[in-house]
MMTF fields as JSON, N, C-alpha, C and O atoms, coordinates in Angstrom:
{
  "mmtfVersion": "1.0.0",
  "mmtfProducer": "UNKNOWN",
  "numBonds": 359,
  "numAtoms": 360,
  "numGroups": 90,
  "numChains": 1,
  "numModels": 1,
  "chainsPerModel": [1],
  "groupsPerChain": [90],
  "chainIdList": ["A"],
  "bondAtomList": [4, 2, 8, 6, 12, 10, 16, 14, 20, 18, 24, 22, 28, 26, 32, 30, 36, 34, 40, 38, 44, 42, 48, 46, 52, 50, 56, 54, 60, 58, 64, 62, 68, 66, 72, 70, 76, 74, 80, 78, 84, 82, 88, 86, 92, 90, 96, 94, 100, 98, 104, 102, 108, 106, 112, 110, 116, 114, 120, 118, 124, 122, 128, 126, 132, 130, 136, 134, 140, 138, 144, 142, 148, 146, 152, 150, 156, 154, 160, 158, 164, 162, 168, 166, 172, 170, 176, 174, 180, 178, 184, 182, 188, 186, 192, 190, 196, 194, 200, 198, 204, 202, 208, 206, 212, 210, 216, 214, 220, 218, 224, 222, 228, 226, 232, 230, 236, 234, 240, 238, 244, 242, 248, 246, 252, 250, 256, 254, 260, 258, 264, 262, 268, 266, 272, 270, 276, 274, 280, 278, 284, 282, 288, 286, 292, 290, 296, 294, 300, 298, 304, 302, 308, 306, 312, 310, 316, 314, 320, 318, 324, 322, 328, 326, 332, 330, 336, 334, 340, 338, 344, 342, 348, 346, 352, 350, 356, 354],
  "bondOrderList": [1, 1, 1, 1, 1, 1, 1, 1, 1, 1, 1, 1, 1, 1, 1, 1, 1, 1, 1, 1, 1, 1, 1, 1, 1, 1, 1, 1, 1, 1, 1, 1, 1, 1, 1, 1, 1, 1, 1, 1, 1, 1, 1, 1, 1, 1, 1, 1, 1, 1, 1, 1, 1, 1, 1, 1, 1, 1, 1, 1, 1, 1, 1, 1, 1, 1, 1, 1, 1, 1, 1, 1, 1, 1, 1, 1, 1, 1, 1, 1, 1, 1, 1, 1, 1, 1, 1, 1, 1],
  "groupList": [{"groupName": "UNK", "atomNameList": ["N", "CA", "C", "O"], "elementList": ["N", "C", "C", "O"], "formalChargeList": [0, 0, 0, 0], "bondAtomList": [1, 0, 2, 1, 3, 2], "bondOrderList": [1, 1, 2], "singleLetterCode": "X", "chemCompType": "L-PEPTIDE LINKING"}],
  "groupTypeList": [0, 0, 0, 0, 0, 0, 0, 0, 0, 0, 0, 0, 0, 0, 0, 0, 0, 0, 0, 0, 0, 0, 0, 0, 0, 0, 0, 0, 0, 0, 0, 0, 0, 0, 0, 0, 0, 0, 0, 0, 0, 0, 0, 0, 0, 0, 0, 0, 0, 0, 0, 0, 0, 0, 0, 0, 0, 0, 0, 0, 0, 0, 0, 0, 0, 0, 0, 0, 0, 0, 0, 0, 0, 0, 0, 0, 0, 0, 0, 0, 0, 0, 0, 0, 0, 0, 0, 0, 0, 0],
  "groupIdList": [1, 2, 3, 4, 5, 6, 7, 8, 9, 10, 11, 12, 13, 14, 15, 16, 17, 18, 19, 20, 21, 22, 23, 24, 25, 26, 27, 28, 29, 30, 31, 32, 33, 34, 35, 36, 37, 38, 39, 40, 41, 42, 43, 44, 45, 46, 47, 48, 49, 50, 51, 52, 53, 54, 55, 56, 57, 58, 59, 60, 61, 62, 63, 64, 65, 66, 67, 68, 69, 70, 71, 72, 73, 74, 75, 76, 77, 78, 79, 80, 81, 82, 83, 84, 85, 86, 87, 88, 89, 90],
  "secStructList": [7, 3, 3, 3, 3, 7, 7, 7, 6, 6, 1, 7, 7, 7, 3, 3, 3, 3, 3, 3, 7, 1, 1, 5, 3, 3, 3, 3, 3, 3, 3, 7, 1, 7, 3, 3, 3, 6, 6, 6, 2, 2, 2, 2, 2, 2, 2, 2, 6, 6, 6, 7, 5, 4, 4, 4, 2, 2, 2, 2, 2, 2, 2, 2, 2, 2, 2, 1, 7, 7, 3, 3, 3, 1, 7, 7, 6, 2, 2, 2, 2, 2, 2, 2, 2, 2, 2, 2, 7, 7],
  "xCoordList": [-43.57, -44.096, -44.588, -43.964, -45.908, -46.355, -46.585, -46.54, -46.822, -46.903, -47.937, -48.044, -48.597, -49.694, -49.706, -49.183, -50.409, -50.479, -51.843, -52.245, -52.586, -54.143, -54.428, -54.479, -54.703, -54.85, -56.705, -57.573, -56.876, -57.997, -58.604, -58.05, -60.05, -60.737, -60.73, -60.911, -60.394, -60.612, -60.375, -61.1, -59.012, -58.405, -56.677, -55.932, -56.664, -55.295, -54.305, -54.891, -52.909, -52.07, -52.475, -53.109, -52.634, -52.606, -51.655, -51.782, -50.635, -49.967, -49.585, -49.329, -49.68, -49.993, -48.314, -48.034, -47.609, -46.948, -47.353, -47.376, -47.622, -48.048, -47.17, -47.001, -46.475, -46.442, -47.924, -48.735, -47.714, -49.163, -48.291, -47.432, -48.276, -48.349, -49.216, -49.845, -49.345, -50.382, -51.909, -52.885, -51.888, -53.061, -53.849, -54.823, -52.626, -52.965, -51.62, -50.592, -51.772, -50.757, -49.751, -49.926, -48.679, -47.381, -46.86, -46.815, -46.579, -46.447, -47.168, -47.765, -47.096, -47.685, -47.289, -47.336, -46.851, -47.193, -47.497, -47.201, -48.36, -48.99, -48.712, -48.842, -48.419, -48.161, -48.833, -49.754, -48.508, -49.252, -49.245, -48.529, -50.273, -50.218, -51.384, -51.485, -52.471, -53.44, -53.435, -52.367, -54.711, -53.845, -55.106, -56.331, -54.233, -55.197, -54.309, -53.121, -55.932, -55.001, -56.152, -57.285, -55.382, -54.422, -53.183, -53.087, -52.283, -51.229, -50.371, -49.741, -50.564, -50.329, -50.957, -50.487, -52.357, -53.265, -52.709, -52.85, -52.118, -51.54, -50.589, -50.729, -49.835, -49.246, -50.051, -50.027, -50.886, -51.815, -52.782, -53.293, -53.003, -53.722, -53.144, -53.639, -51.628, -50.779, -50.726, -50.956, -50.477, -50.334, -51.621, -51.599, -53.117, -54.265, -54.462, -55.456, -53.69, -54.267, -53.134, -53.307, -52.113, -50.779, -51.517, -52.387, -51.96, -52.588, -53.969, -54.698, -54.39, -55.663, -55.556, -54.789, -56.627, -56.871, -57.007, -57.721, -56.194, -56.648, -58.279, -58.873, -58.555, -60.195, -61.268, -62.329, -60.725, -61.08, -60.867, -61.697, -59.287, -59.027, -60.371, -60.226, -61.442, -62.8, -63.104, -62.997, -63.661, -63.956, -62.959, -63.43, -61.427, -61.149, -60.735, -60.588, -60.646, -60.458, -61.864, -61.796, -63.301, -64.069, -64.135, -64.628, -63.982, -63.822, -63.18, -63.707, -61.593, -61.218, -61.226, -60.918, -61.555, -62.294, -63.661, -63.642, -65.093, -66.004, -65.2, -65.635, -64.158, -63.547, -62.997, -63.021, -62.638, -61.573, -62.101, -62.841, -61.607, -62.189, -60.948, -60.007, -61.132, -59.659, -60.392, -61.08, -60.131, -60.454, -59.543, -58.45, -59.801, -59.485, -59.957, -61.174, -59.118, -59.232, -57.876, -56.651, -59.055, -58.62, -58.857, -58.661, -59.219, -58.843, -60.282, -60.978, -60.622, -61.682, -60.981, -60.058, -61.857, -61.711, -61.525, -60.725, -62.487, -62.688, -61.307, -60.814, -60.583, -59.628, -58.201, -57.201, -58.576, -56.968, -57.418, -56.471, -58.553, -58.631, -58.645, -58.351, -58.863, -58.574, -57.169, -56.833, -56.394, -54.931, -54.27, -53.117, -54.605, -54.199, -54.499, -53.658, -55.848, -55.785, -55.197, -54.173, -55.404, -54.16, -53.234, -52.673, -52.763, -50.842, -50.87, -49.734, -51.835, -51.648, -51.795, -51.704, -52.111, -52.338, -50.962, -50.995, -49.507, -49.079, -47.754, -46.669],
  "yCoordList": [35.051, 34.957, 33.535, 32.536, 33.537, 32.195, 31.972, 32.724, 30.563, 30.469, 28.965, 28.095, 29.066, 28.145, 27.629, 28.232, 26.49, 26.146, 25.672, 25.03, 25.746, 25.483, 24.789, 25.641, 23.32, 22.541, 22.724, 21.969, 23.69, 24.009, 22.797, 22.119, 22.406, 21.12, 21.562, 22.691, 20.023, 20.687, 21.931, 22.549, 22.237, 23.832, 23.42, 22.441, 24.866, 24.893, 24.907, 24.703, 25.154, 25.807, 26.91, 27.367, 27.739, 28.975, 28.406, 27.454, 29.411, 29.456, 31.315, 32.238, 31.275, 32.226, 32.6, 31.813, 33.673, 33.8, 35.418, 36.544, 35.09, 36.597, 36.8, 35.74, 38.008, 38.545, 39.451, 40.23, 38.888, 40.022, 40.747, 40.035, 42.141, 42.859, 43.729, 44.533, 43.572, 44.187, 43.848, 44.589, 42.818, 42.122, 42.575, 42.461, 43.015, 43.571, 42.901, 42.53, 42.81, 42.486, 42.91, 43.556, 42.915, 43.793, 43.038, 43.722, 42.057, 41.748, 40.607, 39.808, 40.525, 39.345, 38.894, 39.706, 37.522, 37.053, 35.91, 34.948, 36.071, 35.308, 34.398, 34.991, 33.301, 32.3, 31.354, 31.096, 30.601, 29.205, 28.971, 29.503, 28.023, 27.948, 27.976, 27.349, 28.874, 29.294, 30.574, 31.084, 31.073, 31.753, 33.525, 33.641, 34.334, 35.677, 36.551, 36.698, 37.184, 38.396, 39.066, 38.724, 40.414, 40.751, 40.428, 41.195, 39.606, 39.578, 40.39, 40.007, 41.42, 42.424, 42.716, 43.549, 42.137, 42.299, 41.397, 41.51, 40.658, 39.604, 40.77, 40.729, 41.573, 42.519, 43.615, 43.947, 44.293, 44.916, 44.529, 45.409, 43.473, 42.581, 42.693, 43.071, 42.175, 41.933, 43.328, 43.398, 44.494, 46.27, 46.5, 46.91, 46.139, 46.18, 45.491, 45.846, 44.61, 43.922, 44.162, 43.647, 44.835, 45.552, 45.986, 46.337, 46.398, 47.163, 47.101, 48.091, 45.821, 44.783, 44.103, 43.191, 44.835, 43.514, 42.163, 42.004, 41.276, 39.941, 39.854, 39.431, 40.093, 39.751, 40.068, 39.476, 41.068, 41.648, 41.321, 41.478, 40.747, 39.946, 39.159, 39.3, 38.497, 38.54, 39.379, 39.371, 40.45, 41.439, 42.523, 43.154, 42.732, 42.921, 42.88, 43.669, 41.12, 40.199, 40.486, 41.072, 40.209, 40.556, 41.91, 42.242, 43.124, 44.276, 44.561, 44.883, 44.184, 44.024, 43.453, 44.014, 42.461, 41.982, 42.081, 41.739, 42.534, 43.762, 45.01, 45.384, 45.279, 46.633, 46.598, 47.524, 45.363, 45.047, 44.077, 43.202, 44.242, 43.343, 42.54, 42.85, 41.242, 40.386, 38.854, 38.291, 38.25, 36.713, 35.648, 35.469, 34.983, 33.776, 32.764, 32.661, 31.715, 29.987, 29.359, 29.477, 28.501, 27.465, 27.975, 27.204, 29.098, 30.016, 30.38, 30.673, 30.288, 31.724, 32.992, 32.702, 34.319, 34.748, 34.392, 34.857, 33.462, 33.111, 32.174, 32.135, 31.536, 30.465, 31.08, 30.494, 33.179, 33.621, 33.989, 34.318, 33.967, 34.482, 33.195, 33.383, 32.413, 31.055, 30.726, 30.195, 31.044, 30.269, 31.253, 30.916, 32.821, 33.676, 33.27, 33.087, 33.204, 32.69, 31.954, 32.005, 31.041, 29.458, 29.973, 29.684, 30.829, 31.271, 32.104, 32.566, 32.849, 33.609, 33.402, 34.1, 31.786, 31.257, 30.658, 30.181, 30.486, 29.767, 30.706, 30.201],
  "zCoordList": [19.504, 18.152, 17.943, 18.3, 17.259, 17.189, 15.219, 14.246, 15.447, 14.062, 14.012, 14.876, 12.686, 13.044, 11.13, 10.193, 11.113, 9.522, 9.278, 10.248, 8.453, 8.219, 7.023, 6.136, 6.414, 5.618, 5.285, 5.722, 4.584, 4.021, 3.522, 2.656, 4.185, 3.356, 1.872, 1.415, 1.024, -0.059, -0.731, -1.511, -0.204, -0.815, -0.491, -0.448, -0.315, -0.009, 1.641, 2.704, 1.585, 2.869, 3.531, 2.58, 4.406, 4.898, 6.092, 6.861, 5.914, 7.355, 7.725, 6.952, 8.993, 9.581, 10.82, 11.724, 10.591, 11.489, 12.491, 11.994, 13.912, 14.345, 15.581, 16.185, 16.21, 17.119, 17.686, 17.185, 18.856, 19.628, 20.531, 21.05, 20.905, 21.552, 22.065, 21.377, 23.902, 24.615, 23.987, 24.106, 23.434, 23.298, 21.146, 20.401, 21.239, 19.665, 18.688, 19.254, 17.249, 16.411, 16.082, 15.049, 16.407, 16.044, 14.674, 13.652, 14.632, 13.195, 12.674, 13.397, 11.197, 10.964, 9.624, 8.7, 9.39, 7.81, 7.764, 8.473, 6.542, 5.845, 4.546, 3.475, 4.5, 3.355, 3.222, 3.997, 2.17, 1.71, -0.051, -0.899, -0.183, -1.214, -2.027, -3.082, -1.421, -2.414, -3.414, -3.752, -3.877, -5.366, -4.917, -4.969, -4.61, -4.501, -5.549, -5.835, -6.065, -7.115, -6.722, -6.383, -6.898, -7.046, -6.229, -5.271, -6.299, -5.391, -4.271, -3.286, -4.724, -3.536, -2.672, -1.897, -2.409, -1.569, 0.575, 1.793, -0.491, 0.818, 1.782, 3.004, 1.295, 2.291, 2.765, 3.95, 1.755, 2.119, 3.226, 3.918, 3.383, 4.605, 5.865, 6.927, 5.494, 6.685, 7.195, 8.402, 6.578, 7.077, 7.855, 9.015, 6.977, 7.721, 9.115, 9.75, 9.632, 10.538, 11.646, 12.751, 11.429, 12.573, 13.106, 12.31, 14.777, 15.455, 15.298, 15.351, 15.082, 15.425, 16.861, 17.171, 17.788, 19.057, 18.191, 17.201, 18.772, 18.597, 18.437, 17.446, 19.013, 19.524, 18.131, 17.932, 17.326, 16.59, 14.943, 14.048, 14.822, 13.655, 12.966, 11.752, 13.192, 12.072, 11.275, 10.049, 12.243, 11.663, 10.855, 9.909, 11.306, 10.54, 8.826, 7.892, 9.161, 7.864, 7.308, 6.227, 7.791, 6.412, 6.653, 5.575, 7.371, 6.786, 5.023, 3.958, 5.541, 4.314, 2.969, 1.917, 3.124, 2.232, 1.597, 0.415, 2.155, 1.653, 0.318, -0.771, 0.915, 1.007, -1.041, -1.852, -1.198, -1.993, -2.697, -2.248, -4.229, -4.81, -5.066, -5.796, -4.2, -4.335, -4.669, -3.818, -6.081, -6.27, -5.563, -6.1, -4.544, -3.992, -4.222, -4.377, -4.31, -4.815, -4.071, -4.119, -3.246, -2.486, -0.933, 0.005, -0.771, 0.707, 0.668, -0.303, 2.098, 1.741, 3.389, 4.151, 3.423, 4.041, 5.636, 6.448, 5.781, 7.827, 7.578, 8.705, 6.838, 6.997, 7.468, 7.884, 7.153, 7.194, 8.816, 9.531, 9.354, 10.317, 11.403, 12.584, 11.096, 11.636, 11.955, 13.013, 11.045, 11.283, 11.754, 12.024, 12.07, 12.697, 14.347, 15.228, 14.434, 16.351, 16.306, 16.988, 15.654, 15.958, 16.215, 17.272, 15.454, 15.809, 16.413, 16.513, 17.144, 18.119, 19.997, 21.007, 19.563, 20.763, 21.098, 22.233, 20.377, 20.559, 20.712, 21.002]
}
């Protein structure tokens, strides 16, 4: 299990904790200290992206996000997918 932390220019924390299995996500969470609402969306993310190839986490992240109308400040979308490879490299 890796874990990674991301100091958004001019924004906020994202930190990222992931297990990969067989080259896909077995678990994952997500914290920090920027501000998404609906707030429940942050687990909803983490469920979406279980049984994601690594390789694929971009596209899944703006999949979901297209998908959903979720307001973020301080974060944007590529930053959760950023601190996810980070922590999945490690």
């Amino acid at each position: 299990m890796g874990s990674a932390e991301l100091k958004v220019p001019d924004g906020k924390l994202v930190e990222a904790t992931v297990k990969i299995s067989q080259g896909k996500i077995s678990e994952i969470h997500i914290t920090g200290d920027f501000y998404m609402h609906p707030e429940e969306q942050i687990e909803k993310l983490e469920r979406a992206l279980v049984g994601v190839p690594i390789e694929k986490v971009n596209e899944a992240i703006t999949k979901f996000f297209k998908k959903k109308r979720i307001t973020l400040v301080g974060v944007r979308p590529e930053d959760f997918a950023k601190v996810i490879l980070m922590a999945s490299r490690k």
